[in-house]
C-alpha angles and dihedrals in degrees: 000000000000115000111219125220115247113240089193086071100046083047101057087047098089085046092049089052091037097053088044081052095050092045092047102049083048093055091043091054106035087055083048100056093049124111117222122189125207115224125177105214100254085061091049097047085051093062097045094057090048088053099242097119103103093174143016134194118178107195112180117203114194106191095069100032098242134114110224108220113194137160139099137310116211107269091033121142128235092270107030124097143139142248127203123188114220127181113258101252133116096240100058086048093044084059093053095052102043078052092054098037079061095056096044083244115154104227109210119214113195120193128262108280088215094062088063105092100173088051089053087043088053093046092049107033103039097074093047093057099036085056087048089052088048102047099045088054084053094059096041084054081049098051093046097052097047084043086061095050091049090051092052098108098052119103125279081201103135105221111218105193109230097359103290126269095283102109131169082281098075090048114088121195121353086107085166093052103051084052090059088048098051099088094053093061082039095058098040084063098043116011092159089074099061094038088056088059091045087252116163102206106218107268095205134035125191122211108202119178148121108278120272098037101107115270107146095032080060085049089042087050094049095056088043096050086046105046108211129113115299116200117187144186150160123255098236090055075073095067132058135171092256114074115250107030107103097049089058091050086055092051093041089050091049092051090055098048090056099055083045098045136173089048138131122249109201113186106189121209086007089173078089092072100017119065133116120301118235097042108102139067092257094064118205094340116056114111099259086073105037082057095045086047090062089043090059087039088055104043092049116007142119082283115085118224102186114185091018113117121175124205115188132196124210135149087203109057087149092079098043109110113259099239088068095062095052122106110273095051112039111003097180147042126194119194115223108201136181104279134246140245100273083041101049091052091056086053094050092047086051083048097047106056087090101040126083106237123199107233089243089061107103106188088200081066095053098054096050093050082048107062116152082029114138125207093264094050089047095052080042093053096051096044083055099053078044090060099040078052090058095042086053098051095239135157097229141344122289134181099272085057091046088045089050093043080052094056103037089063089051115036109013125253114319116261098236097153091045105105113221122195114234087251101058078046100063093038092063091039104059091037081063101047082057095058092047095045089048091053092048090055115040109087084225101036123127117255109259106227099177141013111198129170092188111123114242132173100342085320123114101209127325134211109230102222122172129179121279082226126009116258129176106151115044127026119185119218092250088058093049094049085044090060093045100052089050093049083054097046095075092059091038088049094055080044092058106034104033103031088234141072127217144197094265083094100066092101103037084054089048097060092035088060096048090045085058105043087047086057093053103030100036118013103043092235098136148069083276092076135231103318132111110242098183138033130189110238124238089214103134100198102051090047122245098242091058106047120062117180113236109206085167135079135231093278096047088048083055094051093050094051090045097057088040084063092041087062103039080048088052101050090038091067098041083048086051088047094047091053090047097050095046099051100135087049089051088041096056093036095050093046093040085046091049090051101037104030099208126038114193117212090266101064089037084059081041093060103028086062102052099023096221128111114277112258114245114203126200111245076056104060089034091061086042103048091047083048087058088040097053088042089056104055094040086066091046094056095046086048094064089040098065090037084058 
């Protein structure tokens, strides 16, 4: 039977020191502050006789042959008093108390100090024991501390026996991902069945994917289905600022796995650790690629690591070296992509056990009106609507929560309190209406949902238009133009109607031409013919954002931005016909937005149909107008509150 040390103990140990400290400096400071009078005997006899002695100790002392005489005079303070040194003799002492005896003064004797010897035991033995305390806690800091420095190449990797509790049933959607996935929970239960038919189970698999959809919960699941031990770490625990260290933790991780085996290693955001050599200052040398070196070394090296199968997450799997990707390593890569309508409704049901949903909330709904929404936007989308409930003081969560949750993601809080002049308003109005006619009309165009001249975010207002049918693979070049001459319409309906243009486009004139360059560089949609002009470059260091490769000369860059223009110029002018054709449309739209605010897709299709101004009523407006009240004066409130 082991006896464990009691870590109460070792705990109460700093209070213990700290309250001796704080007795001890009390006492120090307290005995310094202290006035002490010297008397000689006739003085204080004299005072004895005249009454003025208020108290009297007599302390002998042996060892050096004196009587010590202490107390207090009359007048004396707190912490005065006097001392007087007597022979140590009867007589002198008979003297005091027949004095005293005189004055009806009580005359204390204490005992001899050097006949305690618990006292003496205490003076001379304390400090000694109090040093000895101090120092040992000193050495078992010491030791710690070296223990951890020691300790500084084992492996930050978290183990997770069997797996955890996360399974395929926490998972919603990537249906095709589980299913690339499957063998490896297949062969972790049973590895002799693939070895019989001469089967090499991938040792690596590669998560690539946008963030938020889901990587690590699918590693999380694996290990769970599974049911073996599941260690995992980032990639940046690898790589620390002394050389040499990552690559031991590497080592250390590796040596673990393998008591533990079979087991999963999961390495999130490995892009960290793994990307290409050659890139950084340090050469071949700095510490990143001496780790990732080991790492190469342990996946698929002289060293066998039977039952260890890694499974690793990144968003940039442009930058990883390519001796990582090889076979060998990791043999395979799954895509984990935003996921689709059918996907994004079984995410929101996972999401919602534990939300109370109003009956009129279709989560079907909700994932049409979501689409390039990712898991996490999606869980995001909902705790927001939850919140908005709460601030609101509902019972559950309705549509124009999950609208303003909607919103909020995209485009920032509404700026209810932010006062905005008739004429901003009918900028912005009209500049919407644009948008909105433009998608109406176009055979290709997007659905509008919502038309809002709200501001949000640094936006004046915004038009909510979502694909007739979701696409994320193939556009055609009539779809293109057709984005771009709805992005135009906005700035080509405030040309035509209001005789003047205004800032509210900037944005709108940055994606259309985008959307242009990206025609004629990269996707061979122009007179130029079909041939990629620009690439974007792999170089790491330099950032790939930043660094864009140029296999064409001067002339050719002329010829690019001249046919840019050509198109802008093209569906400027379809986006400027549209408007003008449609005046009545624009007209109704602009003056109903101005009044209302917000239209949701139901009353545009109202007054698209019967091409007449949608009737407010006044209960209506009256609810609206104390909702924008209410709103007002909530961020007023919280206004003074931060100011104060």
């Amino acid at each position: 039977m082991k006896i464990k040390k009691s870590k109460n103990s070792m705990n109460l140990m700093p209070y213990v020191l700290l309250a001796i400290v704080i007795i001890s400096s009390y006492l120090f400071f307290n005995t310094l502050g202290a006035k002490v009078n010297e008397l000689t005997y006739t003085e204080l006899m004299g005072k004895m006789n005249e009454g003025k002695v208020d108290e009297v100790n007599v302390t002998p002392k042996n060892s050096a042959g004196v009587y010590v005489i202490s107390g207090k005079l009359e007048g004396y303070k707190d912490n005065e008093t006097f001392t007087v040194t007597v022979p140590y003799t009867d007589t002198v002492i008979s003297d005091l108390y027949k004095a005293a005896e005189a004055q009806s003064l009580n005359v204390e004797t204490n005992t001899n100090p050097e006949n305690s010897t618990w006292l003496t035991l205490v003076i001379n033995v304390l400090p000694i024991i109090i040093f000895g305390v101090l120092l040992y806690t000193m050495f078992i800091k010491l030791g710690n501390s070296n223990k951890g420095s020691f300790d500084f190449g084992k492996s930050k990797a978290k183990l997770a026996e069997e797996g955890g509790s996360k399974t395929f049933k926490d998972v919603a959607g990537l249906r095709e991902e589980k299913e690339e996935v499957q063998e490896l929970i297949d062969f972790l239960k049973n590895p002799k069945k693939f070895t019989k038919m001469g089967a090499r189970i991938p040792k690596g698999v590669l998560l690539v994917g946008p963030p938020g959809t889901g990587k690590t919960l699918l590693a999380k699941a694996v290990a769970g289905e599974a049911k073996v031990p599941f260690f995992y770490i980032s990639g940046s625990d690898f790589v620390e600022l002394f050389v040499g260290v990552g690559a031991s933790r590497v080592r250390d991780m590796f040596k673990q796995a393998k008591q533990t085996a079979p087991c999963l290693i999961f390495i999130d955001e490995i892009d960290a650790v793994g990307r290409q050599r050659g890139t950084g200052l340090g050469g071949g040398h700095d510490e990143r690629e001496q780790t990732l070196n080991q790492l190469l070394t342990e996946m698929d090296g002289f060293g066998e690591n039977e039952g260890i199968i890694i499974i690793a997450a990144t968003n940039r799997p442009d930058v990883l070296d390519p001796a990582l990707l090889r076979p060998g390593r990791f043999d395979r890569q799954v895509t984990v992509g935003k996921p689709d309508v059918k996907e994004r409704e079984e995410i929101l049901k996972v999401h919602a056990k534990n939300k109370i949903l109003a009956p009129s909330v279709k989560l079907k709904h909700i994932a049409e009106r979501t689409p390039g929404y990712s898991g996490a936007d999606l869980e995001n989308l909902l705790n927001e609507a939850a919140l908005l409930a709460v601030r609101r003081d509902k019972e559950n969560i309705t549509m124009d929560e999950i609208d303003e949750a909607s919103d909020r993601v995209l485009m920032g809080p509404a700026k209810t309190s932010r006062k905005v002049s008739d004429y901003e308003k009918k900028i912005v109005a009209y500049h919407e209406a644009g948008h909105a006619v433009a998608g109406i009309v176009l055979p290709n165009g997007e659905e509008v949902h919502k038309i809002t001249i709200i501001p949000r975010g640094m936006a004046g207002g915004y038009t909510q238009m979502l694909p007739k049918e979701e696409r994320t693979l193939v556009y055609t070049k009539k779809d293109l133009e057709e984005q771009i001459v709805t992005l135009l319409a906005g700035r080509a309906c405030e040309e035509n109607y209001l005789d003047e243009i205004s800032t509210g486009a900037s944005d709108d004139l940055k994606r259309a031409t985008k959307i242009a360059r990206s025609m004629v560089t990269e996707y061979g949609m122009s007179a130029l013919g079909p041939m990629q002009y620009e690439h974007r470059s792999e170089s790491v260091f330099l950032g790939r954002d930043y660094n864009q490769g140029k296999n064409f000369s001067d002339q050719v860059a002329l010829l690019i931005d001249e046919e840019v223009k050509r198109i802008i110029e093209d569906c400027y002018d379809r986006a400027t016909e549209i408007v003008s054709r449609e005046k009545k449309l624009i007209e109704i739209l602009s003056q109903t937005l101005m009044e209302k605010e917000t239209l949701t897709k139901e009353e545009i299709e109202e007054i698209v149909s019967n091409n007449s101004k949608y009737k407010i009523n006044k209960e209506e407006k009256f609810e609206r107008e104390v909702k924008e009240e209410k709103e007002i004066r909530k961020e007023t409130k919280k206004q003074k509150e931060s100011e104060e």
